[in-house]
C-alpha positions as CSV (number, residue, x, y, z in Angstrom):
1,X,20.4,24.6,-26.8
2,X,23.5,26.6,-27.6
3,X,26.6,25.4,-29.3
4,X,29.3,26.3,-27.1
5,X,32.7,28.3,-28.0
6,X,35.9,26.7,-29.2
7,X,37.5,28.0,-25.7
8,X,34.8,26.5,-24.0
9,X,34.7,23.1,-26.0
10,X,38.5,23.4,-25.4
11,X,38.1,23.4,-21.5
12,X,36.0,20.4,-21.3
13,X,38.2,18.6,-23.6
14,X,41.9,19.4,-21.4
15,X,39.4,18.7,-18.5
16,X,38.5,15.4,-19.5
17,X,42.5,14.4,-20.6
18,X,43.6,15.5,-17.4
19,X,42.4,12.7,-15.8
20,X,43.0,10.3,-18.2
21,X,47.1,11.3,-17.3
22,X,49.3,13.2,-15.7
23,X,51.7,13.2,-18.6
24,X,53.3,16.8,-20.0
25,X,54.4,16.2,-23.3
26,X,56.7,19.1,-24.9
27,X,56.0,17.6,-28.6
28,X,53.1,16.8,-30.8
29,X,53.1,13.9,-33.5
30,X,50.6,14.1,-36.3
31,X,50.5,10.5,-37.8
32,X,49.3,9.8,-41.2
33,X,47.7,6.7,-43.1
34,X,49.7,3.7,-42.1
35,X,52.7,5.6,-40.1
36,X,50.5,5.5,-36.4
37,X,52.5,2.4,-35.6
38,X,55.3,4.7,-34.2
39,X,52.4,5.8,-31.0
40,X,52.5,1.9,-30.1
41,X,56.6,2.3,-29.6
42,X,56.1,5.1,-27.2
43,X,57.5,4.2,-22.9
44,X,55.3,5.2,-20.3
45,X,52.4,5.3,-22.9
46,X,48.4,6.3,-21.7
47,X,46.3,5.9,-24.5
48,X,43.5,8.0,-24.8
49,X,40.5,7.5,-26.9
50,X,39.6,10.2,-29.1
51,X,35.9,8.9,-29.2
52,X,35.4,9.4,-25.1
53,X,36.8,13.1,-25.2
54,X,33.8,15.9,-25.1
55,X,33.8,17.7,-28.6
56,X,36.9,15.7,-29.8
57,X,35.9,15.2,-33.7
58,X,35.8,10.7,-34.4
59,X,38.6,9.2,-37.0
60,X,36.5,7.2,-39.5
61,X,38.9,6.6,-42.0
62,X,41.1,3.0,-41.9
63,X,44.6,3.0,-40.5
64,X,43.5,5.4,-38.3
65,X,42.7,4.3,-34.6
66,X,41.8,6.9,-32.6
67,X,43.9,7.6,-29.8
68,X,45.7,10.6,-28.3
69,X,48.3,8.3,-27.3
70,X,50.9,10.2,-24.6
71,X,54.4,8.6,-23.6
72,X,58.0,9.3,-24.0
73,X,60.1,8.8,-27.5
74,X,63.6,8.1,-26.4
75,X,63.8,10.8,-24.1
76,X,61.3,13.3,-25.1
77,X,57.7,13.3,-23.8
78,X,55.6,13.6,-26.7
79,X,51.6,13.1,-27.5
80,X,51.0,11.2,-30.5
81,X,47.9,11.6,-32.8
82,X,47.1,8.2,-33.7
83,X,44.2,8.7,-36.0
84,X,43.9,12.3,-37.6
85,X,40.4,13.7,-38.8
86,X,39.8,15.2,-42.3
87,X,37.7,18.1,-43.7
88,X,36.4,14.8,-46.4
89,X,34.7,13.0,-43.1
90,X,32.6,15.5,-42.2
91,X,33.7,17.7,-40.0
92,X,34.1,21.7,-39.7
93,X,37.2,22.9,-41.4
94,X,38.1,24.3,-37.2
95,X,37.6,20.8,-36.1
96,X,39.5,18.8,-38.0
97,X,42.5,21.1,-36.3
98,X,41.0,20.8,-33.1
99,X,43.9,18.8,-32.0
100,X,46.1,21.4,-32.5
101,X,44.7,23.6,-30.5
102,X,44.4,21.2,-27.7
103,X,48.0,20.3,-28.2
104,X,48.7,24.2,-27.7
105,X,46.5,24.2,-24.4
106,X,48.9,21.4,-23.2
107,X,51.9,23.4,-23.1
108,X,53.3,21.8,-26.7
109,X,54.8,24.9,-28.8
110,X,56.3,22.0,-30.9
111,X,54.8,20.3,-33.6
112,X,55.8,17.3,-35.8
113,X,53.0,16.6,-38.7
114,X,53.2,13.4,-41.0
115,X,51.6,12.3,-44.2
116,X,50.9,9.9,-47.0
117,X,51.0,11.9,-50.0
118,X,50.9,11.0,-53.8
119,X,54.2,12.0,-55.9
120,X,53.9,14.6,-58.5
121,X,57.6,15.7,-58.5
122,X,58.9,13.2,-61.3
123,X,62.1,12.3,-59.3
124,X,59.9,11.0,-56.6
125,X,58.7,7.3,-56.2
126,X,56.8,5.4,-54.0
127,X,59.1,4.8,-51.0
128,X,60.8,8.3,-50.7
129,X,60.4,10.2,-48.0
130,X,60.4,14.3,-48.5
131,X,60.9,17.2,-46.1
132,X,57.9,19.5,-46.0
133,X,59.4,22.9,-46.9
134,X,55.8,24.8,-47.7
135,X,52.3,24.0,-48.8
136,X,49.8,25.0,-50.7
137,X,46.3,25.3,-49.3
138,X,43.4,24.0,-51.8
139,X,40.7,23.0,-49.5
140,X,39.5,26.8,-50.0
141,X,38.9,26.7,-46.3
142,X,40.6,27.6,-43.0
143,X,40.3,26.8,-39.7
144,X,41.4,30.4,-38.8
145,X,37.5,31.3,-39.9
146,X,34.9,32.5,-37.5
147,X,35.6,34.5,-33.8
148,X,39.3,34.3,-32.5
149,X,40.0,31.3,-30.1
150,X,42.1,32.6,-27.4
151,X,45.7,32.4,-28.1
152,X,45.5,32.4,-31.7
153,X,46.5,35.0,-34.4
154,X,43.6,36.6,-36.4
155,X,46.2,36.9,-39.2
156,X,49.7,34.5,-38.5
157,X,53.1,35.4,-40.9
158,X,52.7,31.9,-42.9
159,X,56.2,33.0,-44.4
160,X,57.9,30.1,-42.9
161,X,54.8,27.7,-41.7
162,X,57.6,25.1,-41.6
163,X,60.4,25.7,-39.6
164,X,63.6,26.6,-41.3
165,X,66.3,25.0,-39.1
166,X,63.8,22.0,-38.5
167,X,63.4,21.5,-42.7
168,X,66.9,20.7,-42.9
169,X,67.3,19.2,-39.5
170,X,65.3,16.3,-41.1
171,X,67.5,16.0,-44.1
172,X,70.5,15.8,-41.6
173,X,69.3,13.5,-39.8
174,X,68.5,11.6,-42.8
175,X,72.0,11.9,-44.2
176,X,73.1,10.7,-40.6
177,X,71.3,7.3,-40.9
178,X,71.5,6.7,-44.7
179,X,68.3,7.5,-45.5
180,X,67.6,9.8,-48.2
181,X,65.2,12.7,-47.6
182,X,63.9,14.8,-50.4
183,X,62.8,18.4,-50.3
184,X,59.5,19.7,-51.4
185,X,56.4,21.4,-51.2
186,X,53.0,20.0,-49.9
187,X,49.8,20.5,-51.8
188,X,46.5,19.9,-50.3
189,X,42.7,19.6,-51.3
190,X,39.8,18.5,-49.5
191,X,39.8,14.7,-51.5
192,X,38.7,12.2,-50.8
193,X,38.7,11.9,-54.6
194,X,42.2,11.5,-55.7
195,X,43.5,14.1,-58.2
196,X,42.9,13.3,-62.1
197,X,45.4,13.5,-64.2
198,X,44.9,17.2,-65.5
199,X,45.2,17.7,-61.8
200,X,48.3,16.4,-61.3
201,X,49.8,18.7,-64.2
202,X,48.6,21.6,-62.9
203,X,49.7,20.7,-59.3
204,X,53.4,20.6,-60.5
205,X,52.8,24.1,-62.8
206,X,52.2,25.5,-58.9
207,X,55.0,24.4,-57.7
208,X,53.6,21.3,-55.7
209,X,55.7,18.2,-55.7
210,X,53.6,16.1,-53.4
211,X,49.6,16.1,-52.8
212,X,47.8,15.2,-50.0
213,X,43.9,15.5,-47.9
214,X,45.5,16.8,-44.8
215,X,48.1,18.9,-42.8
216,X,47.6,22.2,-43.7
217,X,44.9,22.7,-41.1
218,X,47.0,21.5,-38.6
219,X,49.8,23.8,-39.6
220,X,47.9,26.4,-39.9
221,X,46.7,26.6,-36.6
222,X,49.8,25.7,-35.3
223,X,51.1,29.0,-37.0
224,X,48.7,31.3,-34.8
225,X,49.1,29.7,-31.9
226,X,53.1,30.6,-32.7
227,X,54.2,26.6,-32.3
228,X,57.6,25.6,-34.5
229,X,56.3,23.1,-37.1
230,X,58.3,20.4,-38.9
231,X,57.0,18.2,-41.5
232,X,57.7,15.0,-43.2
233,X,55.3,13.3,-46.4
234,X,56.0,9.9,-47.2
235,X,55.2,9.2,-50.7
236,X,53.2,6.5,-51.0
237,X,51.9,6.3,-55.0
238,X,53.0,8.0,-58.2
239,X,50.2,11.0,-59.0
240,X,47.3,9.8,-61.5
241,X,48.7,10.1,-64.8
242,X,52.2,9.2,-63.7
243,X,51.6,5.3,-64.0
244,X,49.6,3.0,-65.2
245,X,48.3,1.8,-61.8
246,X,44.9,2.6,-60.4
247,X,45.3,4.2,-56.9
248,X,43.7,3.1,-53.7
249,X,44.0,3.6,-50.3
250,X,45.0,0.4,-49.5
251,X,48.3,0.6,-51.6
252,X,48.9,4.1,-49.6
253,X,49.1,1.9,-46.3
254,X,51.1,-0.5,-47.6
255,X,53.9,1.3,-49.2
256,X,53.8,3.1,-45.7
257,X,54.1,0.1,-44.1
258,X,57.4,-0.6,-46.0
259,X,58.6,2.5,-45.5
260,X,58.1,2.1,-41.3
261,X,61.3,1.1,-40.0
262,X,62.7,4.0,-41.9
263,X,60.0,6.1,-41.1
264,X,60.2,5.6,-37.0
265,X,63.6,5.8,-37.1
266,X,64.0,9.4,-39.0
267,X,61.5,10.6,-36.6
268,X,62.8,9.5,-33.1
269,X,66.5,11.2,-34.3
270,X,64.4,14.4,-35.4
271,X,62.4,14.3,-32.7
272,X,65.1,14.3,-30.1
273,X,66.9,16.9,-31.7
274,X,64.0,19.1,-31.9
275,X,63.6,18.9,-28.1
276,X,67.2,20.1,-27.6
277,X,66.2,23.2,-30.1
């Protein structure tokens, strides 16, 4: 039997969401590990699950549900990923940004991605929140590979693959409620090994201040399908080598978790201010 296409996959996916809701949301959310607590805030919501859509790739990792979960922030109708997929599950480097490219079909040319990421910067800590401003892609794969989906770039301009005005519309906003946003830039690998401690060094030699298993994907895609993309890490753990504490997921969800009230508040401001943009 023959596989078929991302466009047609694509098709029978919006298909299937369309009658699960009538929503039109102009933004996208990305939540990461232990920040998809903001999709259960969201007015209006439907809640879709990711497992019942044709050729949707399944969340196995925990803190992530599942759900495309669509409903309005404030103000702004947005669909929120509540459960992300990673190239460490399993799947195909152009499904674990399949969302994306659903997201695009929708009508979203906005895009908000979040993450847990480790700190390598040594003026970060566990708590801080940082302001994606560029990443670095060490997966060695990209979801850009293979025939051209419709609507997509064979070779997008990654100059600025986060928005400039939207980088520092999220340290404003920060500065606005008294929470302090850093600045850096996002380095990615495939995981699900954290990095060692040689790693680490060599992360910050590259210019990485934060290292994460996901996002750059998400961003990429995002890039050839022309959306604006802004992007916030919350730094969950020192990098290996930085402390002597043994890292495990389970301390990434609960640092998030500390950090949520901060977190959901930072995005609804950003978010609403990106819809006037």
């Amino acid at each position: 039997m023959t596989t078929p296409s991302i466009d047609q996959q694509l098709q029978e996916s919006i298909a299937y969401i369309r009658q699960q809701t009538s929503q039109k949301p102009r933004i996208g959310l990305i939540l990461g590990s232990g920040l998809g607590d903001l999709a259960d805030t969201l007015a209006a919501a439907d809640r879709v699950s990711t497992a019942d859509i044709p050729h949707y790739p399944r969340s196995t990792v925990s803190g992530h549900k599942g759900f495309l979960v669509f409903g309005n922030l404030g103000e702004v109708p947005v669909l929120a990923v509540q459960g992300r997929t990673h190239f460490y599950e399993g799947h195909g480097i152009q499904k674990v940004a399949y969302v994306v490219r659903i997201m695009a079909e929708m009508g979203i040319n906005k895009l908000f991605v979040t993450n847990a990421a480790g700190g390598v910067n040594e003026r970060f800590h566990p708590g801080d929140l940082m302001s994606i401003t560029d990443q670095i892609n060490f997966m060695f794969r990209n979801p850009l590979t293979g025939p051209v989906v419709s609507g997509e770039e064979r070779w997008p301009d990654m100059l600025h693959s986060y928005d400039p005005d939207y980088r520092e519309l999220i340290v404003n906003c920060g500065m606005e409620l008294g929470i302090a946003v850093k600045k850096g830039v996002l380095f990615v690998s495939s995981g699900p090994s954290y990095e060692t401690a040689a790693e680490v060094k060599m992360i910050r030699k590259l210019g990485g201040d934060a290292a994460s298993m996901s996002t750059v994907p998400e961003v990429v895609v995002a890039k050839a399908r022309k959306m604006r993309v802004a992007g916030i890490s919350c730094i969950t753990n020192y990098g290996t080598g930085m402390s002597t504490a043994t890292l495990d997921h389970q301390e990434v969800t609960d640092i998030a978790g500390k950090v949520k009230p901060r977190f959901q508040e930072l995005v609804r401001t950003v978010v609403a201010k990106m819809d006037q943009s």
